[in-house]
N, C-alpha and C positions, 0 to 999 in steps of 0.2 A: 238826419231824419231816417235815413235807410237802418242807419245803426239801428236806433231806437225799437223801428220797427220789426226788424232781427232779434234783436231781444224779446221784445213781446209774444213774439210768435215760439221765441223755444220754451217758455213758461209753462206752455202746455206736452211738453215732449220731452225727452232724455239725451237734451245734447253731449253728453259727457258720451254715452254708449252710440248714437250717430256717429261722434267723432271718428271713437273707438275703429266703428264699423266702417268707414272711409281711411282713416288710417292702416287697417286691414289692407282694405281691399287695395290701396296704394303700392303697399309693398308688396302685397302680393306680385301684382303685373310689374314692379321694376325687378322682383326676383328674375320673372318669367322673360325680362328683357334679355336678362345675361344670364344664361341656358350654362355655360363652359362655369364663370366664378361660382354660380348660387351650386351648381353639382359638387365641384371640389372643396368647396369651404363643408359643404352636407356628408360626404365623405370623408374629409378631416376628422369632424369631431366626433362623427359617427365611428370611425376607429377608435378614437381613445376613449368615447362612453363604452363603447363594446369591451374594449379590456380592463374597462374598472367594472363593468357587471358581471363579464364571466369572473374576476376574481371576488369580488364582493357576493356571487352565490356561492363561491366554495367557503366565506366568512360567515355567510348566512348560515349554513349545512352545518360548521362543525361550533360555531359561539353563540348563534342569536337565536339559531331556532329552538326552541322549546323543546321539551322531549314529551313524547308520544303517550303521556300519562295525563288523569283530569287534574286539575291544580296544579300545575307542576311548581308553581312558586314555594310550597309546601309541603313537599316532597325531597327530601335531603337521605344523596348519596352518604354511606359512611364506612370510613378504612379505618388501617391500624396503624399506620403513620405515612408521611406525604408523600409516600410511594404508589399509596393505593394497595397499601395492603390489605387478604383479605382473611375472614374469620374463620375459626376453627369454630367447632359445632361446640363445647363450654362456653367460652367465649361469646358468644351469641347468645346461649341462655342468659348465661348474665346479663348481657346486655338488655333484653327482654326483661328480665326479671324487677333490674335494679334501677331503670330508667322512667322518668316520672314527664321526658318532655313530647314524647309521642303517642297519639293515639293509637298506631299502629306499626309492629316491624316487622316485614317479611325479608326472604332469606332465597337465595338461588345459585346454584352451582357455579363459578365462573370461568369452567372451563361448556364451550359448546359441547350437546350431546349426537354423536353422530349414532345413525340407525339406516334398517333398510327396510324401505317399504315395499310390501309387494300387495297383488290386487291390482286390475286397471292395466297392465303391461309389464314390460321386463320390468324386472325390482331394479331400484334405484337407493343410493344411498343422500339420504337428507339430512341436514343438521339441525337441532334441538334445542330446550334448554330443561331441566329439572329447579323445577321450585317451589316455594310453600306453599300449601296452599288455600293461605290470605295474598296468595302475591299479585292478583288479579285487582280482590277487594281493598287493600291498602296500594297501589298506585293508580285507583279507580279508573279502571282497562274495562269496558261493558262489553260484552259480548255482541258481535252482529247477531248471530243466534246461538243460544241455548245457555248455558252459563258456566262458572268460571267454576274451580273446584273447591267440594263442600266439606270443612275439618275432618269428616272422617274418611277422604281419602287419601291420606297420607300416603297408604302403603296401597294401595290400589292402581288395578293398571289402568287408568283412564287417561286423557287425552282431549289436548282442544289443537283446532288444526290454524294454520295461518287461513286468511281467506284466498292467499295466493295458490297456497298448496292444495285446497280445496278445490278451484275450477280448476286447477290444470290437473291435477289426480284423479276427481272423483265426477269432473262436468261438473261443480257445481252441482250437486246433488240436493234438493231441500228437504228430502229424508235423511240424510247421513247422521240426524246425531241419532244414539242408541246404538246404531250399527257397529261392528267389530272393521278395524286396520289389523295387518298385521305386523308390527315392526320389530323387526329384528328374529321372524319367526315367532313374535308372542305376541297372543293375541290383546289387544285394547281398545276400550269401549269412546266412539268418539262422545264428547259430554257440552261440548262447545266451537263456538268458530269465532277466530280472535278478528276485530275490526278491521276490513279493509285499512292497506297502510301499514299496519300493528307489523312488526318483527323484531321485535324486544326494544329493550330502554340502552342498549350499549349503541355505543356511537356507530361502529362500523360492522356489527355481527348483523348478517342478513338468515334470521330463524326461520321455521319452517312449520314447529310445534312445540309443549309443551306440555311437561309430564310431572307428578307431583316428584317431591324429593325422594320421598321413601321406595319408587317407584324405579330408584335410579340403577338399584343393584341387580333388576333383571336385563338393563340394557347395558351395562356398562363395565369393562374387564375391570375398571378402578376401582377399587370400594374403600369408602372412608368411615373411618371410626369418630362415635358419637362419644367418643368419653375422652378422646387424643386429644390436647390440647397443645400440642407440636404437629398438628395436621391441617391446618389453613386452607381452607376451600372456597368457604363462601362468601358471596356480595351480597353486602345488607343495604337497604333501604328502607328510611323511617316517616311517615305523616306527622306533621309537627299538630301538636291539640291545637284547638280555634285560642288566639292570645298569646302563645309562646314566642318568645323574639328568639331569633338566632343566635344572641349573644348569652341566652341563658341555657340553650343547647351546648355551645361551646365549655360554658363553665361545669354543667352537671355530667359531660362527658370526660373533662378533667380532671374530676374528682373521683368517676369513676375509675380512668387510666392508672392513676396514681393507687386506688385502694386494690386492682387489681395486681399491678405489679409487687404492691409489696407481700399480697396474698399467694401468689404461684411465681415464684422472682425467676425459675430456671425456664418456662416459658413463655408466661407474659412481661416480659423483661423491657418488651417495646410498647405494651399497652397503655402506656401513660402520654402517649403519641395517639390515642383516639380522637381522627377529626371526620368534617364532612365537608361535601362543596354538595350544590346544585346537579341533582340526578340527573345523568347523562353529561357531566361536562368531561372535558380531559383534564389530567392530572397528570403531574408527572413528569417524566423526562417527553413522554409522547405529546403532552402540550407544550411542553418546551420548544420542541421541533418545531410544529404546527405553527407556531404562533412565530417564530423565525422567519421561518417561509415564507408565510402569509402578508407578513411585513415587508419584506425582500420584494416580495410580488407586488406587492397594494405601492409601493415607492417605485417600483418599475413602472405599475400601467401608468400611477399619477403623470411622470414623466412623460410619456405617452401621452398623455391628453393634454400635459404645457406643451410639450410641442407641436401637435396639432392646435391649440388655441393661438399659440404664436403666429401659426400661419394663417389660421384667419383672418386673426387681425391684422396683419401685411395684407390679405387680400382686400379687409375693408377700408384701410387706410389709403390703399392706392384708389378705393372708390372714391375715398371723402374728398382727396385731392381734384380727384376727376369732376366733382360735382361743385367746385368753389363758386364759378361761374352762377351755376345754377342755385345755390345758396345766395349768394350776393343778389341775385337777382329779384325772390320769393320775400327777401330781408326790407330790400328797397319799395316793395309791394303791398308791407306791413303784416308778412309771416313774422310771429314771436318765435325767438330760440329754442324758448321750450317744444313749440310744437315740432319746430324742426329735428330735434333731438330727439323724443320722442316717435317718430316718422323712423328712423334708423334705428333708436332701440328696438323698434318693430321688426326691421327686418333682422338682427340680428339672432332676437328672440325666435324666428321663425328658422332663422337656420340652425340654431338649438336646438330646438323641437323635430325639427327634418333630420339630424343630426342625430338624436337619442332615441328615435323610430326606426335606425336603419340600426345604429347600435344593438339597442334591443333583439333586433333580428337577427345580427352575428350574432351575439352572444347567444341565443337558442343553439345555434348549430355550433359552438367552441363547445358549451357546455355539454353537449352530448357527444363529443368527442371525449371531453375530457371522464364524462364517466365510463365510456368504454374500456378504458385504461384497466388492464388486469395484473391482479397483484400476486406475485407467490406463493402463496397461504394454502396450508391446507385446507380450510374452511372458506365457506362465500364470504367475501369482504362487501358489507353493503357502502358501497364510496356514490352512491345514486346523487348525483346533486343536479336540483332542478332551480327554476327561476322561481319565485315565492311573488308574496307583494313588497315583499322588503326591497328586493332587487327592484321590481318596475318603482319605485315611489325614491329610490338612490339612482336609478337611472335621469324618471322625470326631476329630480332635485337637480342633477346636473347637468342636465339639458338647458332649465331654465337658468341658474346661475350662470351656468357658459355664454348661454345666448344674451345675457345682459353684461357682463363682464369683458367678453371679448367686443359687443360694441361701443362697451362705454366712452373707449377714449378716442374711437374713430368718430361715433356723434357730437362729443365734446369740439374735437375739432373742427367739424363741417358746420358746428353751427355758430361758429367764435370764426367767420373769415374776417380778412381784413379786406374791405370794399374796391380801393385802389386794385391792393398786389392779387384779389381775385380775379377783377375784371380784365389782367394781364397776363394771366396766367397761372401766377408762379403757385408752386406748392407751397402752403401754407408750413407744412413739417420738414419741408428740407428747402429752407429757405438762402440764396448764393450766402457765402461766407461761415453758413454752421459746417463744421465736421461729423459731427453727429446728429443722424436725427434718428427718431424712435424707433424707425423702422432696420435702421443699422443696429441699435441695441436687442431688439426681438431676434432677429437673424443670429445675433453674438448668444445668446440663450439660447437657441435652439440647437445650435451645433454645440455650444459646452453641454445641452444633457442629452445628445445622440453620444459625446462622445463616452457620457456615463451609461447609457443603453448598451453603446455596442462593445465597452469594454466589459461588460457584465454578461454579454450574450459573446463573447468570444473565451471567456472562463468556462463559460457552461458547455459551449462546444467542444472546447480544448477536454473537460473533464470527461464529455463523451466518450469522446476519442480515445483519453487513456482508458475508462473502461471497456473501452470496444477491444481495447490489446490487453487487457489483465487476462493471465493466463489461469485460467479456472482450472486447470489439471485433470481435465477426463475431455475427452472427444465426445460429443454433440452429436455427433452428426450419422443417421444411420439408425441410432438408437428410439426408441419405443417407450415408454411407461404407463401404464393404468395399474388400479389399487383395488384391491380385496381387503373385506375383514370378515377373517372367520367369527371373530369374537361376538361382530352385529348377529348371528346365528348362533351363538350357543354352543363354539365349538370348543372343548378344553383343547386345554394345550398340547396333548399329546395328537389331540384330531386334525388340530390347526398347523402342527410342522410335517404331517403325514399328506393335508391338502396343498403347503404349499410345496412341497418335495414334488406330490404329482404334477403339480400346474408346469412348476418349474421344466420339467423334464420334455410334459407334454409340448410346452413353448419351444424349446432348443429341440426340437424334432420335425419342427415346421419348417418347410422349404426354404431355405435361403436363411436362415438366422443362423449365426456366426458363436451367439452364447444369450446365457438369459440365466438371472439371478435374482433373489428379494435381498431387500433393503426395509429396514422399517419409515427410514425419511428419506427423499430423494435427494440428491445435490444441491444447489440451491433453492431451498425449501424454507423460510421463514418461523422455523420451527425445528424442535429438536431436542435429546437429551441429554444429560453431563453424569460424570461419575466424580465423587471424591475417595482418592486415595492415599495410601504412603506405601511406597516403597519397602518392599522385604529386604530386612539387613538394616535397616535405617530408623532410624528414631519414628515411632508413630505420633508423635508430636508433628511431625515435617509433614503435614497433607498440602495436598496439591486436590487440581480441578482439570477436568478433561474434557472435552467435548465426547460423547458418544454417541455411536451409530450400533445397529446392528446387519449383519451381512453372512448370505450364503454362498457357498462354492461359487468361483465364478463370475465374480462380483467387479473384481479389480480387471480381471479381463477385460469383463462386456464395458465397464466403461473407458479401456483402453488408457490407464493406469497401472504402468509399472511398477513390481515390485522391487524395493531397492535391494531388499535381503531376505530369510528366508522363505516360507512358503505360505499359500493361502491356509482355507478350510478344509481343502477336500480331504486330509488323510486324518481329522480329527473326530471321535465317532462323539455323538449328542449329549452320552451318560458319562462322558472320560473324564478328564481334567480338565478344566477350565482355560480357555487358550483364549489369546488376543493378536491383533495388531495393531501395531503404531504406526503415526504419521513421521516422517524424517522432521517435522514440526516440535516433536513428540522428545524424538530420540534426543535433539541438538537440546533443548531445554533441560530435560531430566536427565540424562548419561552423556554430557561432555566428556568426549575424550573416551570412551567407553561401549563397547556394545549391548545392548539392552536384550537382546537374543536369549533367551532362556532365563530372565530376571524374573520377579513374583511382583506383584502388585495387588495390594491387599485391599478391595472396595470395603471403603466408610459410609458409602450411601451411594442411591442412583436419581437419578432425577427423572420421572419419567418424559417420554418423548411428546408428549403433549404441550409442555411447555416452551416457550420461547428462554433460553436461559441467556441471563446476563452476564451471569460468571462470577459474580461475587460468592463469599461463602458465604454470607449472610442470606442473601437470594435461594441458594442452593439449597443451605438449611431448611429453610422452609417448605422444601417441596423432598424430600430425603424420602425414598424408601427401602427399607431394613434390608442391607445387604454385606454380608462380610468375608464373601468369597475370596479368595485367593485366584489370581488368575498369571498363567505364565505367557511372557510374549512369546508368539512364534514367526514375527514377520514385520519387517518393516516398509512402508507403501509412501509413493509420493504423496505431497500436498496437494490437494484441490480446494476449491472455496466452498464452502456447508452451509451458511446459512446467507449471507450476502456476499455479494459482490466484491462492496467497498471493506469488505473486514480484513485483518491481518490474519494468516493462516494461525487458528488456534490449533493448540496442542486436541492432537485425536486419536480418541480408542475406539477400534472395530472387534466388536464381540458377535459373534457365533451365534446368528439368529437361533440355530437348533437346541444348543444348550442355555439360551437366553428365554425362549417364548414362552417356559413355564415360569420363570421368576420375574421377568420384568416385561411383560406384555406390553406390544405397541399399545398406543390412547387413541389409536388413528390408522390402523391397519397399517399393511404392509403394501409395499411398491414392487413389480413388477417390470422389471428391466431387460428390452431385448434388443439385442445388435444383429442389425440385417445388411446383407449386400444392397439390397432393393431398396424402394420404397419403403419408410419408416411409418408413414401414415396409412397403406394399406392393408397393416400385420393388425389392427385394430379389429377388424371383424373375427378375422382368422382366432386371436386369442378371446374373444368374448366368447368365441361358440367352446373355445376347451374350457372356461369355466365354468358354464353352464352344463357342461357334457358332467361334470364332475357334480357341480349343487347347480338345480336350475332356478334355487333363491337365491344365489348369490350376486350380489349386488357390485357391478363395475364401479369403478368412478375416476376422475381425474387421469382421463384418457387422454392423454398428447405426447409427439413429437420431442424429443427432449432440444431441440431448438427454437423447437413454442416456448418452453419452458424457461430456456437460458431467455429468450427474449424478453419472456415477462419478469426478468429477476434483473433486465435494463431499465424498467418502468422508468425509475425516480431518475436518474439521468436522463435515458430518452424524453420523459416530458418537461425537464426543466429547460431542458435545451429546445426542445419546441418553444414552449413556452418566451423564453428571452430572444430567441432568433424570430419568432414572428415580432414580439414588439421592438427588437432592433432595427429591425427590417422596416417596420412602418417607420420608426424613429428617424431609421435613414433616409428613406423617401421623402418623409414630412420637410425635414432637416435641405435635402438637395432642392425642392422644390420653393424654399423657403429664400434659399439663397440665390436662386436662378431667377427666381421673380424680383429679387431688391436690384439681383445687380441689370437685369433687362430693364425695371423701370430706370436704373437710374441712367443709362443709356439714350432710353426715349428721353427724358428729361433735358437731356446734356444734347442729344442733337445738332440745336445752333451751335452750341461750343464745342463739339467735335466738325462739325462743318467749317467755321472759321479757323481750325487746329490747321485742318488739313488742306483747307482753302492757302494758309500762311506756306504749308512744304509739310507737316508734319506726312510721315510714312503711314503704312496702315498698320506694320510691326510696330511704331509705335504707339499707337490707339490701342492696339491690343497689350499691348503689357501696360498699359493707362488701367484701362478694366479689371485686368487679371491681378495687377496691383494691389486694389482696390478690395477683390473680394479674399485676394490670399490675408490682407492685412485682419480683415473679420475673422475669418477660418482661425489666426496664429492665436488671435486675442481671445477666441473663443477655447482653443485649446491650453492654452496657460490657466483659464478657469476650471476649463473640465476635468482634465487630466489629474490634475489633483485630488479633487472632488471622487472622481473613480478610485483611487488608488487607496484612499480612504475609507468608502463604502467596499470595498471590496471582502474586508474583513466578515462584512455579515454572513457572507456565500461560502465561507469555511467549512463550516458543518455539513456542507451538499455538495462538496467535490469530490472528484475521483480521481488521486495520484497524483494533482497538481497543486500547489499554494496557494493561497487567494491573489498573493501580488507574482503571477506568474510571467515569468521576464519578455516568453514569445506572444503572450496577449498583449501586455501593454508597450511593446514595441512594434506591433503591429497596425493596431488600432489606427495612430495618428496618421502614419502615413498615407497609411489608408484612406482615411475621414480626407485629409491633404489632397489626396490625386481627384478623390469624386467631386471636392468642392470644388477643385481647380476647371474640373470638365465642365461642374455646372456652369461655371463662370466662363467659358472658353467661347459656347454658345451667344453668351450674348454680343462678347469681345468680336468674334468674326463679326459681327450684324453690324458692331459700331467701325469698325475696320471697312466695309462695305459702302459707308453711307456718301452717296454724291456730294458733293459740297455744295455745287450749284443748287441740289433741293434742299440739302439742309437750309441754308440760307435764307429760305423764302415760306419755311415751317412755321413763322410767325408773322 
């Protein structure tokens, strides 16, 4: 009758969400019972969601987020083969002309435009971009205020600003548009302010502004020809019309490639290679990378969160055990299964959610560490990665799936007791006569993928290390750099080696500096340019490729670089004969066996210093400017490293900024090099005020320490090696904590039977190697699985070492023994406890 009337009364009410709501509040207070378990299972998994959301926003940032344009679905990047190559100004008409699947294609320079602005405080140098100007209206960019630029300013100097550059330059001004900037000492009309957010459509260029094409020849020493069709500049992007599938883009650009190539065959030769991806993705060997990494990392954090899962579920297991009685009890009472299960899916669920709330919150503060990160570039690299909704909604996805996951088989169990062997005691999972039970198989997983963690975080260490000792070939230490560009002012060439001769001079006459030189790119600089040659006397069929620099008197000093043989700059006059140096890189490649001292080397082209060059001649080609000098060596210089770290000493030619600056102008100004007794960092002010004494527009920039500089050119190892060393670290912890909890329950468990052991004569040395037995045999088993498994994966981490192998012999001989001794300790802890135990209490324990 009660039943009945039970019934009756919830017909008017929402027993399912009561339930709910009692079920809640249940678990709540048994959480709040066990203050020590419900915190460590919350900090478990909150570690491993934390390092699958900081890596998941850096997956966000470069694959899923959208790029900064309206539609972006319909909006398609387009190269000249899967390189990412880009268009010469022909080439692009055509393209325009002959193309029927776009409604619109604009066109923009793809190298950044650097400028100096002044107005508002000292001049400052910013970087830019030059483009069409439909390029606003075809990747539909609106304007915060004012708007985008209108067909006829091609060749006009106007101007839209970032909305960044705007409050921090002008306050924020909401007069500013009509008004004159002056950049690069010329004047331009601002006409717009580009959307909070907005700094171009490239993945990692952080812009500033933005100036029509035609506009580009008042700020820029480059200048490209509109009828060159061996001149490749631009990045196009096209609007597909309303209807056009992507698969008939591919075909009428095929058809273009191919009519092209057979029309112009000695320069469009690649053109038949016309494709496109989704504006703003990577391509290339750069997503290659990216997408290595990414993967490397996203299987590391995973790791990371199975081993943290593993230990929760040890820690809920040892609860379910603990609660048989009280299951047996709620069963006999006429509690259903379900609800019981149910009741523990709750809590687990809730340690999920506890778990991807603290996550969340580390991962805020990794993630702005990780954008901190500075990279060697000449130009801002925009690497900004924040947390989106994609991140919180892969966070919440794994909170909830962990929280019901890791308790599934703990609730399975607590609510399957068996009524006898509960009301006795025994553990239902490790029941006398199993050898295994679940909680010894979790323990054996968790140590085979620490030992996959720390064999991958002891690669990445080890690869540190060896670049911490690669010997970059110039001394650090002491020296100084910041940059000038006469060229952002309008200086010819003859103004520009007469300004930096003075600077130079005025520098090396300052208190305590030891020497001081220009460089057009600095030493580990991300950037830089190549020459092609052949050898005078030798067949001009036989070209070769060189890495080049340019450098003034003084140069090889200040960086405390040896000359191997003859002499620097200083005795060679600007207008004389063309003179070089080589690297001993240089000489051993090209004159084996032979002195190169007074040899001729006849330039086939130069590549300006703007570019990243890869080294190909193919590459090279493409970026050629008309050079056929003849140049004599006059010196041979040790090896340093030029563009990274991890690279092999490429073959290097150092040409004579003085006789260089008219024919092959830095893209990027020139670097200012000075070596002091003193402080390095206090010569900073000292030299701003001699530039300005000299032009007081002249625009400083990239002002640091050259051991800032080396620092930041450790980036990619320093952070991968953070990166694996914190998650091995947790790995380890997880991992020891995992096995110090199995082998202490199993302890408590065994009790009587260590009581009676020792009640019989057993020693306490033997109790303890009883325990330590026991957990060594988990530890061995687990290493037989893991060790492998690393040794295998290791390959992936090839690409991102420094001087070491993937299967390096001191890593993977380390590792285990390693992983050996801390499990042994863990286990040692509980061994002395059981070693300890009176007999007379054990005894009477039950």
């Amino acid at each position: 009758m009660e039943r009945t009337r039970q019934a009756l009364r919830e017909r008017g009410t929402l027993p399912w969400l009561e339930s709910l709501l009692r079920d809640l509040a249940y678990s709540l207070r048994r959480l709040a019972k066990h203050p020590a378990v419900t915190a460590i299972a919350v900090l478990s998994i909150g570690l491993g969601i934390g390092a699958n959301a900081t890596i998941f926003s850096v997956v966000s940032r470069f694959f899923l987020r959208p790029a900064p344009v309206g539609n972006p679905s319909t909006l398609l990047a387009l190269y000249t083969n899967v390189g990412g190559g880009p268009f010469s100004q022909p080439l692009y008409n055509d393209l325009c002309q002959q193309t029927r699947s776009f409604s619109g294609i604009a066109a923009y320079d793809l190298s950044p435009l650097s400028v100096s602005i002044g107005g508002g405080g000292e001049p400052e140098t910013i970087y830019g971009q030059a483009v069409g100007t439909n390029f606003f209206d075809v990747t539909q960019v609106f304007m915060m205020r004012g708007r985008g630029f209108a067909s006829r300013e091609y060749n006009e100097p106007v101007v839209i600003l970032s909305a960044q550059l705007w409050k921090r330059r002008f306050g924020g001004d909401p007069a500013i548009l009509g008004k004159p900037v002056l950049l690069s000492g010329r004047v331009f009309t601002v006409v717009g302010i580009a959307p909070p957010g907005f700094s171009g459509i490239e993945q990692l260029m952080h812009l500033q502004f933005w100036v029509p094409l035609g506009a580009l020849d008042q700020l820029s020493v480059t200048h490209h020809s509109a009828t060159d069709r061996d001149n490749p500049w631009l990045s196009v992007v096209g609007r597909l019309r309303p209807g056009v599938k992507r698969a008939q883009v591919a075909a009428e650009l095929k058809t273009l490639g191919q009519r092209l190539a057979l029309s112009y065959p000695q320069s469009d030769d690649r053109s038949n290679e016309l494709i496109f991806s989704a504006v703003g993705e990577l391509i290339g060997q750069s997503k290659v990378l990216i997408t290595l990494l990414l993967a490397l990392l996203s299987m590391v954090v995973l790791l990371v969160l199975a081993i943290a899962g593993a230990n929760v579920t040890n820690l809920l297991f040892v609860q379910a055990a603990g609660r048989q009685r009280e299951m047996a009890v709620r069963l006999a009472l006429g509690a259903t299964r379900g609800r019981l299960r149910r009741q523990m899916l709750m809590e687990s669920l809730l340690l999920g959610l506890g778990g991807g709330l603290l996550g969340v919150t580390l991962s805020l503060w990794a993630v702005d560490a990780l954008s901190s990160f500075q990279f060697p570039t000449r130009f801002p690299v925009d690497f900004n990665i924040r947390m989106d909704w994609r991140v919180l909604l892969y966070s919440f996805v794994l909170s909830i799936l962990g929280g019901l996951l890791l308790g599934a088989a703990p609730a399975w169990a607590a609510a399957r007791p068996q009524l006898a062997n509960a009301l006795k005691g025994e553990d239902a999972l490790a029941r006398p006569g199993r050898r295994w039970s679940l909680r010894n198989l979790l323990v054996v997983a968790q140590i085979s993928m620490t030992v996959i963690l720390l064999s991958m975080t002891g690669l990445f260490l080890r690869s540190l290390q060896s670049a911490a000792n690669i010997d970059i070939g110039f001394r650090p230490k002491g020296l100084l750099m910041l940059s000038v560009d006469p060229g952002e002012q309008g200086y010819t060439a003859t103004r520009t080696a007469a300004f930096l001769d003075q600077l130079r001079e005025r520098a090396a006459a300052l208190p305590g500096v030891t020497g001081a030189a220009f460089t057009d790119v600095a030493p580990l600089t991300a950037a830089g340019g190549a020459m092609l040659f052949h050898i005078a006397g030798r067949p001009a069929s036989e070209r070769h490729g060189a890495t080049a620099y340019m450098a003034t008197p003084g140069y090889f000093d200040t960086l405390g670089m040896p000359l191997i043989a003859g002499h620097d700059f200083d005795k060679e006059a600007a207008t004389g004969e063309q003179t070089i140096l080589v690297n001993r890189a240089f000489a051993e490649k090209y004159f084996k066996g032979e002195s190169p001292l007074g040899q001729h080397l006849v330039s086939d082209g130069l590549v300006p210093s703007r570019q990243v060059v890869g080294g190909s001649e193919t590459h090279l080609r493409q970026h050629l400017f008309s050079d056929s000098d003849s140049y004599r060596i006059i010196g041979i210089a040790s090896n340093f490293k030029g563009h990274e770290i991890g690279e092999a000493i490429p073959p290097t030619i150092f040409r004579s900024l003085a006789q260089t600056v008219a024919t092959a102008p830095s893209g990027y100004g020139y670097t200012l090099l000075v070596h002091t007794t003193g402080d390095a960092s206090a010569l900073g002010q000292s030299l701003r005020r001699q530039v300005h004494a000299l032009d007081p527009a002249m625009a400083v920039y990239s002002e640091e320490t050259m051991e800032e500089h080396v620092r930041s050119a450790y980036v990619l190892p320093r952070l991968a090696a953070i990166i694996f060393g914190v998650c091995g670290g947790i790995g380890l912890v997880l991992a020891v904590v995992g096995i110090y909890g199995v082998m202490s329950y199993s302890v408590s468990r065994r009790t009587h039977e260590i009581g009676i052991r020792m009640a019989m004569g057993a020693k306490p040395g033997t109790v303890e190697r009883l325990v330590l037995r026991q957990g060594l045999a988990l530890t061995l088993i687990a290493m037989a699985l893991g060790w492998p498994a690393a040794w295998m994966l290791a390959k992936l981490a090839a690409s991102f070492l420094y001087g070491i192998q993937p299967h390096d012999a001191v890593t993977f001989a380390v590792v285990p023994p390693l992983l050996i001794a801390i499990a042994l300790i863990a286990c040692w802890i509980p061994a002395r406890r059981a070693a300890s135990i009176d007999p007379m209490q054990a005894l009477r324990t039950e």
